[in-house]
C-alpha positions in Angstrom: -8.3 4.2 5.0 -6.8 3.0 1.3 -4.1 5.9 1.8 -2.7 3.0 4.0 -4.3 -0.3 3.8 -5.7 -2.8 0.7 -8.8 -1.8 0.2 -9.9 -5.9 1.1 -9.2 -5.1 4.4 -10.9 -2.4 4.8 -14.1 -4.1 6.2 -11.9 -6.2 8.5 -10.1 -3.2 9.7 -14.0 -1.5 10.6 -15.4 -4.6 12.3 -12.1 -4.2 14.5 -12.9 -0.6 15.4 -15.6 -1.9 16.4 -15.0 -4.6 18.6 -12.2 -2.2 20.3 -15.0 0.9 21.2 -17.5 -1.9 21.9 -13.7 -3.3 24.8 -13.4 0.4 25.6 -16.7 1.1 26.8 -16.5 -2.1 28.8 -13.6 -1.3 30.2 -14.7 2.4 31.0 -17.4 0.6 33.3 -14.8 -1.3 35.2 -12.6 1.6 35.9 -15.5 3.7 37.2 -17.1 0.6 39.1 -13.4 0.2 40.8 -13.1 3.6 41.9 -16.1 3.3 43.6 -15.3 0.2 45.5 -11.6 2.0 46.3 -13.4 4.8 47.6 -15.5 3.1 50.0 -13.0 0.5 51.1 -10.7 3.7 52.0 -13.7 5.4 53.8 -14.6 2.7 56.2 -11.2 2.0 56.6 -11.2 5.5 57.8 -14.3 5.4 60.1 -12.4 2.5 61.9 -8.9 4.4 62.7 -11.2 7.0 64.0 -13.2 4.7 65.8 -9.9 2.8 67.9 -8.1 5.7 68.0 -10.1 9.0 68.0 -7.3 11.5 69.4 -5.1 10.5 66.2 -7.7 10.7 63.7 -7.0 11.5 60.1 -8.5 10.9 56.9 -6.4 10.6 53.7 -9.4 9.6 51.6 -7.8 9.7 47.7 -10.6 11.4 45.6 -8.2 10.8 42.3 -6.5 13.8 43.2 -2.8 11.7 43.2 0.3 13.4 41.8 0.9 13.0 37.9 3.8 10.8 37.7 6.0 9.8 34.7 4.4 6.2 34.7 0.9 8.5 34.7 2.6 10.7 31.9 3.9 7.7 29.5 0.3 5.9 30.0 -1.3 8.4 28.8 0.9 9.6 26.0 0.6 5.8 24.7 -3.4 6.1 24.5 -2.9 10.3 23.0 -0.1 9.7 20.5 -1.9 7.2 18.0 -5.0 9.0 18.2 -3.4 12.6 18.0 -1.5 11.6 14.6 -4.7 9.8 13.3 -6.9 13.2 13.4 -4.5 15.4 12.5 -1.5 14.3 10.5 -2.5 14.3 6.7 -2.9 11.1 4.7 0.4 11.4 2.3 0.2 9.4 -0.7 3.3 7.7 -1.7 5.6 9.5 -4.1 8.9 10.0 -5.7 10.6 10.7 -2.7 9.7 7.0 -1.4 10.5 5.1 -4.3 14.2 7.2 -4.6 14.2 5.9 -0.5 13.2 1.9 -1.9 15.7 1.9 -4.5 14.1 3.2 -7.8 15.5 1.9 -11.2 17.6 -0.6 -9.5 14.3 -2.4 -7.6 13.1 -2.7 -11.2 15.8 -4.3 -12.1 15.9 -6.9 -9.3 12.1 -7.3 -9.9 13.0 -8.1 -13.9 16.2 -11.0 -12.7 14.1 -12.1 -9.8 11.5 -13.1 -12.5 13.9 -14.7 -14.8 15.5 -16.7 -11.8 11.9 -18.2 -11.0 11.3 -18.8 -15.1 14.5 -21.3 -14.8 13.8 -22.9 -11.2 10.1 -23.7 -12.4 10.9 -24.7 -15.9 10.3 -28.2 -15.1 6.7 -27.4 -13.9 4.4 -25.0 -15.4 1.7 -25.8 -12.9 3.5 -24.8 -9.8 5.0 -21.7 -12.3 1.7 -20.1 -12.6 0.6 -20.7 -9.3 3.4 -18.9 -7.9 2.9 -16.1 -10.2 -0.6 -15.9 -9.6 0.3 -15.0 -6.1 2.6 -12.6 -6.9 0.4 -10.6 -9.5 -1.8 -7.6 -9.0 -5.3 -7.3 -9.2 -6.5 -7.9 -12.7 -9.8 -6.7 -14.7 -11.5 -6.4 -18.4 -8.9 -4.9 -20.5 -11.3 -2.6 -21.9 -12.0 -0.9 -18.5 -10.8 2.7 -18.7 -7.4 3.8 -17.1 -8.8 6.0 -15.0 -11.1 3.1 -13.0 -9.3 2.2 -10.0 -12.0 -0.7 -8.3 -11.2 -2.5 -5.2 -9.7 -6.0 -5.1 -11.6 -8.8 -6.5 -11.4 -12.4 -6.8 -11.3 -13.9 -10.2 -11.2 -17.6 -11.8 -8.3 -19.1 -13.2 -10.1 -19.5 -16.4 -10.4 -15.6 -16.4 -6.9 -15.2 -15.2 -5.6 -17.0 -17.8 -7.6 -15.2 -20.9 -6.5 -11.9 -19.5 -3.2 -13.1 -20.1 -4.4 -14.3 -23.7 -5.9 -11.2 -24.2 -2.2 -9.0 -23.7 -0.6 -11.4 -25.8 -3.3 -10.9 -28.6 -4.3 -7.3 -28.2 -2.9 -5.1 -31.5 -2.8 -1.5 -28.2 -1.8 -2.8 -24.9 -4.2 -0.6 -22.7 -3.1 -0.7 -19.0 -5.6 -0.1 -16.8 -5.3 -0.4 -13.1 -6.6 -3.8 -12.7 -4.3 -5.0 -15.4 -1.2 -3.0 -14.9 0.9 -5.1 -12.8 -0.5 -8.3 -14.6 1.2 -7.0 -18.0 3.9 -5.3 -16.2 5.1 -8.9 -15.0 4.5 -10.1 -18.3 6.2 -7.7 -20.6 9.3 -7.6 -18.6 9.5 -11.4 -18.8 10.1 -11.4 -22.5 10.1 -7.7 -23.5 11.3 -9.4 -27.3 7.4 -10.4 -27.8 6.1 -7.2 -27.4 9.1 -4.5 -28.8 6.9 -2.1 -31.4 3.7 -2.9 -29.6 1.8 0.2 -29.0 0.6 0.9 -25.3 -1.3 3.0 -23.0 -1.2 3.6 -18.7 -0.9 6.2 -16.4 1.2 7.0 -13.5 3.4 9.2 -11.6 6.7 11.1 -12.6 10.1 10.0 -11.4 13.5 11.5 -12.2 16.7 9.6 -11.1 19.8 11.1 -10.9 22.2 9.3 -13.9 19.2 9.5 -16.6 19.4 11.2 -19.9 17.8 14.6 -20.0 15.3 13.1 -22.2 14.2 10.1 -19.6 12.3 9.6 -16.6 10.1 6.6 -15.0 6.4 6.5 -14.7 5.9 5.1 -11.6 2.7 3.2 -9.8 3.0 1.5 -5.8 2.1 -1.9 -5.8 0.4 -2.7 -1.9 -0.1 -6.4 -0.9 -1.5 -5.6 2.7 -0.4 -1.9 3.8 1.7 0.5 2.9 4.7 -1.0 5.0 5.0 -3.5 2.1 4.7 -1.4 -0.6 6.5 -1.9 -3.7 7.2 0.0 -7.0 6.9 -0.9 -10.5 6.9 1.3 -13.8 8.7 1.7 -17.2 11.7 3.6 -18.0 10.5 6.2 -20.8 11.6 8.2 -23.7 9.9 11.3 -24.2 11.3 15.0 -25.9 9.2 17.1 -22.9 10.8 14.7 -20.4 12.8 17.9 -18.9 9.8 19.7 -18.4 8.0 17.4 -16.3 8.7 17.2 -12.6 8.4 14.3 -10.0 5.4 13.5 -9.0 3.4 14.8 -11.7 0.6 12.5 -12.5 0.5 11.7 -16.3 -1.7 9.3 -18.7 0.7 8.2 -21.8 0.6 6.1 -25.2 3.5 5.5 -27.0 5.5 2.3 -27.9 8.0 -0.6 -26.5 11.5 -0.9 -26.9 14.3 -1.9 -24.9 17.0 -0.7 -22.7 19.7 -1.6 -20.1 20.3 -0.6 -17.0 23.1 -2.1 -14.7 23.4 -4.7 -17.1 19.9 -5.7 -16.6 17.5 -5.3 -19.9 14.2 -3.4 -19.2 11.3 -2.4 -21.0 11.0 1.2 -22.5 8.6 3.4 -23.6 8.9 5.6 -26.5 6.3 8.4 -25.6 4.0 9.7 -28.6 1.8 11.5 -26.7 1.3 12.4 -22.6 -1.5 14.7 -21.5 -1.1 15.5 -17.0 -4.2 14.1 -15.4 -5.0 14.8 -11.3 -3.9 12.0 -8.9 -6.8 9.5 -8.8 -8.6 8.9 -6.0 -6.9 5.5 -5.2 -3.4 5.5 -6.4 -2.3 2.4 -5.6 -2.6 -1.3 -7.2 -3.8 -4.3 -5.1 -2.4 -8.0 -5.3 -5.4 -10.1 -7.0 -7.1 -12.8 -5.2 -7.8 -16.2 -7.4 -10.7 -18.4 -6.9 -9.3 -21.2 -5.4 -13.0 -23.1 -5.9 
């Protein structure tokens, strides 16, 4: 179920399935119950034809037996589809392929002057600043939680909120974990100047866009607010010698350190990669938006 949905809603999602078998079975009752009144409605119907005219008796009793129509054909294919696809299409993880299809290097560039515009609009007011950004952020965790840890969303204070930020800004190795990631990822491309020559550490997926240098690619990850629908990617633009031997959609851990770039005219943060070792596609590939204590 966290192929498609955040897994927050999982529960939600479960206490409607069952609510809808608990509608079917009522419904199932009615259908049956209705047939039954039909069927004896029709017969005595029958019994009194017979009865006022008894040389020009017929029965046309309808056991269910009724031709299969195209209204017959589209009901049923309406119930069948959903449940057809559900059992046996494969859950397909999102990939390369989707973020070339949402835009690639130029969403993170949107993402990066979409962030600046809201730095300038808010300047006035830090409050309403950080409350904006708080909605905007992913889930967030204990920075020393290891990369490969991918836990379901939480709620967390602003008080923590706030130190996790104090703790990227104060770290000597950024170490991205998935509760972090998208947290720091806002952060850094906000004012990539503070952190150029900062070492740092995360994992994600390979993507190669056509116009790159031989020696670049992006390491990707899918940021999911409620489903899949809405998903959106972030990831750094990276430097690395082995660049053309790795392919898209390769799942890799990395450390190296931050520098600079443009692209479009837009400055990103990139990566020089040290050192890359693949790693298998975790369980839950996606990040989740964080939830904040409002109490």
């Amino acid at each position: 179920m966290t192929k498609y949905i955040n897994p927050k809603f999982v529960r939600l999602s479960q206490s409607l399935s069952i609510l809808f078998l608990f509608l079917f079975f009522i419904q199932i009752t009615r259908i049956w119950t209705s047939k039954r009144e039909e069927a004896v409605h029709e017969h005595h119907q029958g019994q009194d034809f017979c009865h006022h005219d008894s040389h020009t008796c017929s029965h046309h009793d309808d056991h269910g037996d009724t031709q299969f129509t195209v209204k017959k054909l589209l009901s049923y294919s309406i119930i069948l589809f959903p449940l057809l696809t559900g059992f046996f299409l494969p859950a397909k993880t999102l990939d390369a392929s989707i973020a070339e299809k949402k835009g690639g290097l130029a969403i993170l560039g949107n993402q990066k002057q979409e962030v600046n515009s809201s730095e300038i609009s808010d300047e006035s007011d830090s409050d309403l600043e950080d409350q904006s950004f708080e909605e905007e952020l992913a889930e967030a965790g204990e920075l020393e939680h290891d990369l490969s840890v991918n836990e379901e969303a939480e709620e967390i204070s602003n008080e923590e909120f706030e130190q996790l930020k104090k703790d990227l800004y104060s770290a000597s190795a950024i170490k991205m974990d998935d509760k972090v990631f998208s947290l720091y990822y806002e952060e850094i491309s906000k004012d990539i100047d503070k952190f150029i020559g900062r070492e740092i550490e995360f994992q994600g997926f390979i993507y190669k866009e056509e116009g790159l240098a031989s020696n670049q690619l992006v390491i990707s990850r899918f940021l999911i607010t409620h489903c899949v629908a809405d998903a959106s990617m972030i990831g750094f633009l990276s430097e690395m010698e082995e660049a053309p031997e790795l392919y898209d959609n390769m799942w890799v851990i990395v450390s190296g350190v931050i520098n600079k770039a443009a692209y479009n005219g837009t400055e990103l943060p990139m990566i020089k990669i040290k050192e890359w070792k693949e790693i298998e596609e975790p369980l839950i590939p996606y990040l989740y938006p964080l939830t904040i204590k409002v109490l």
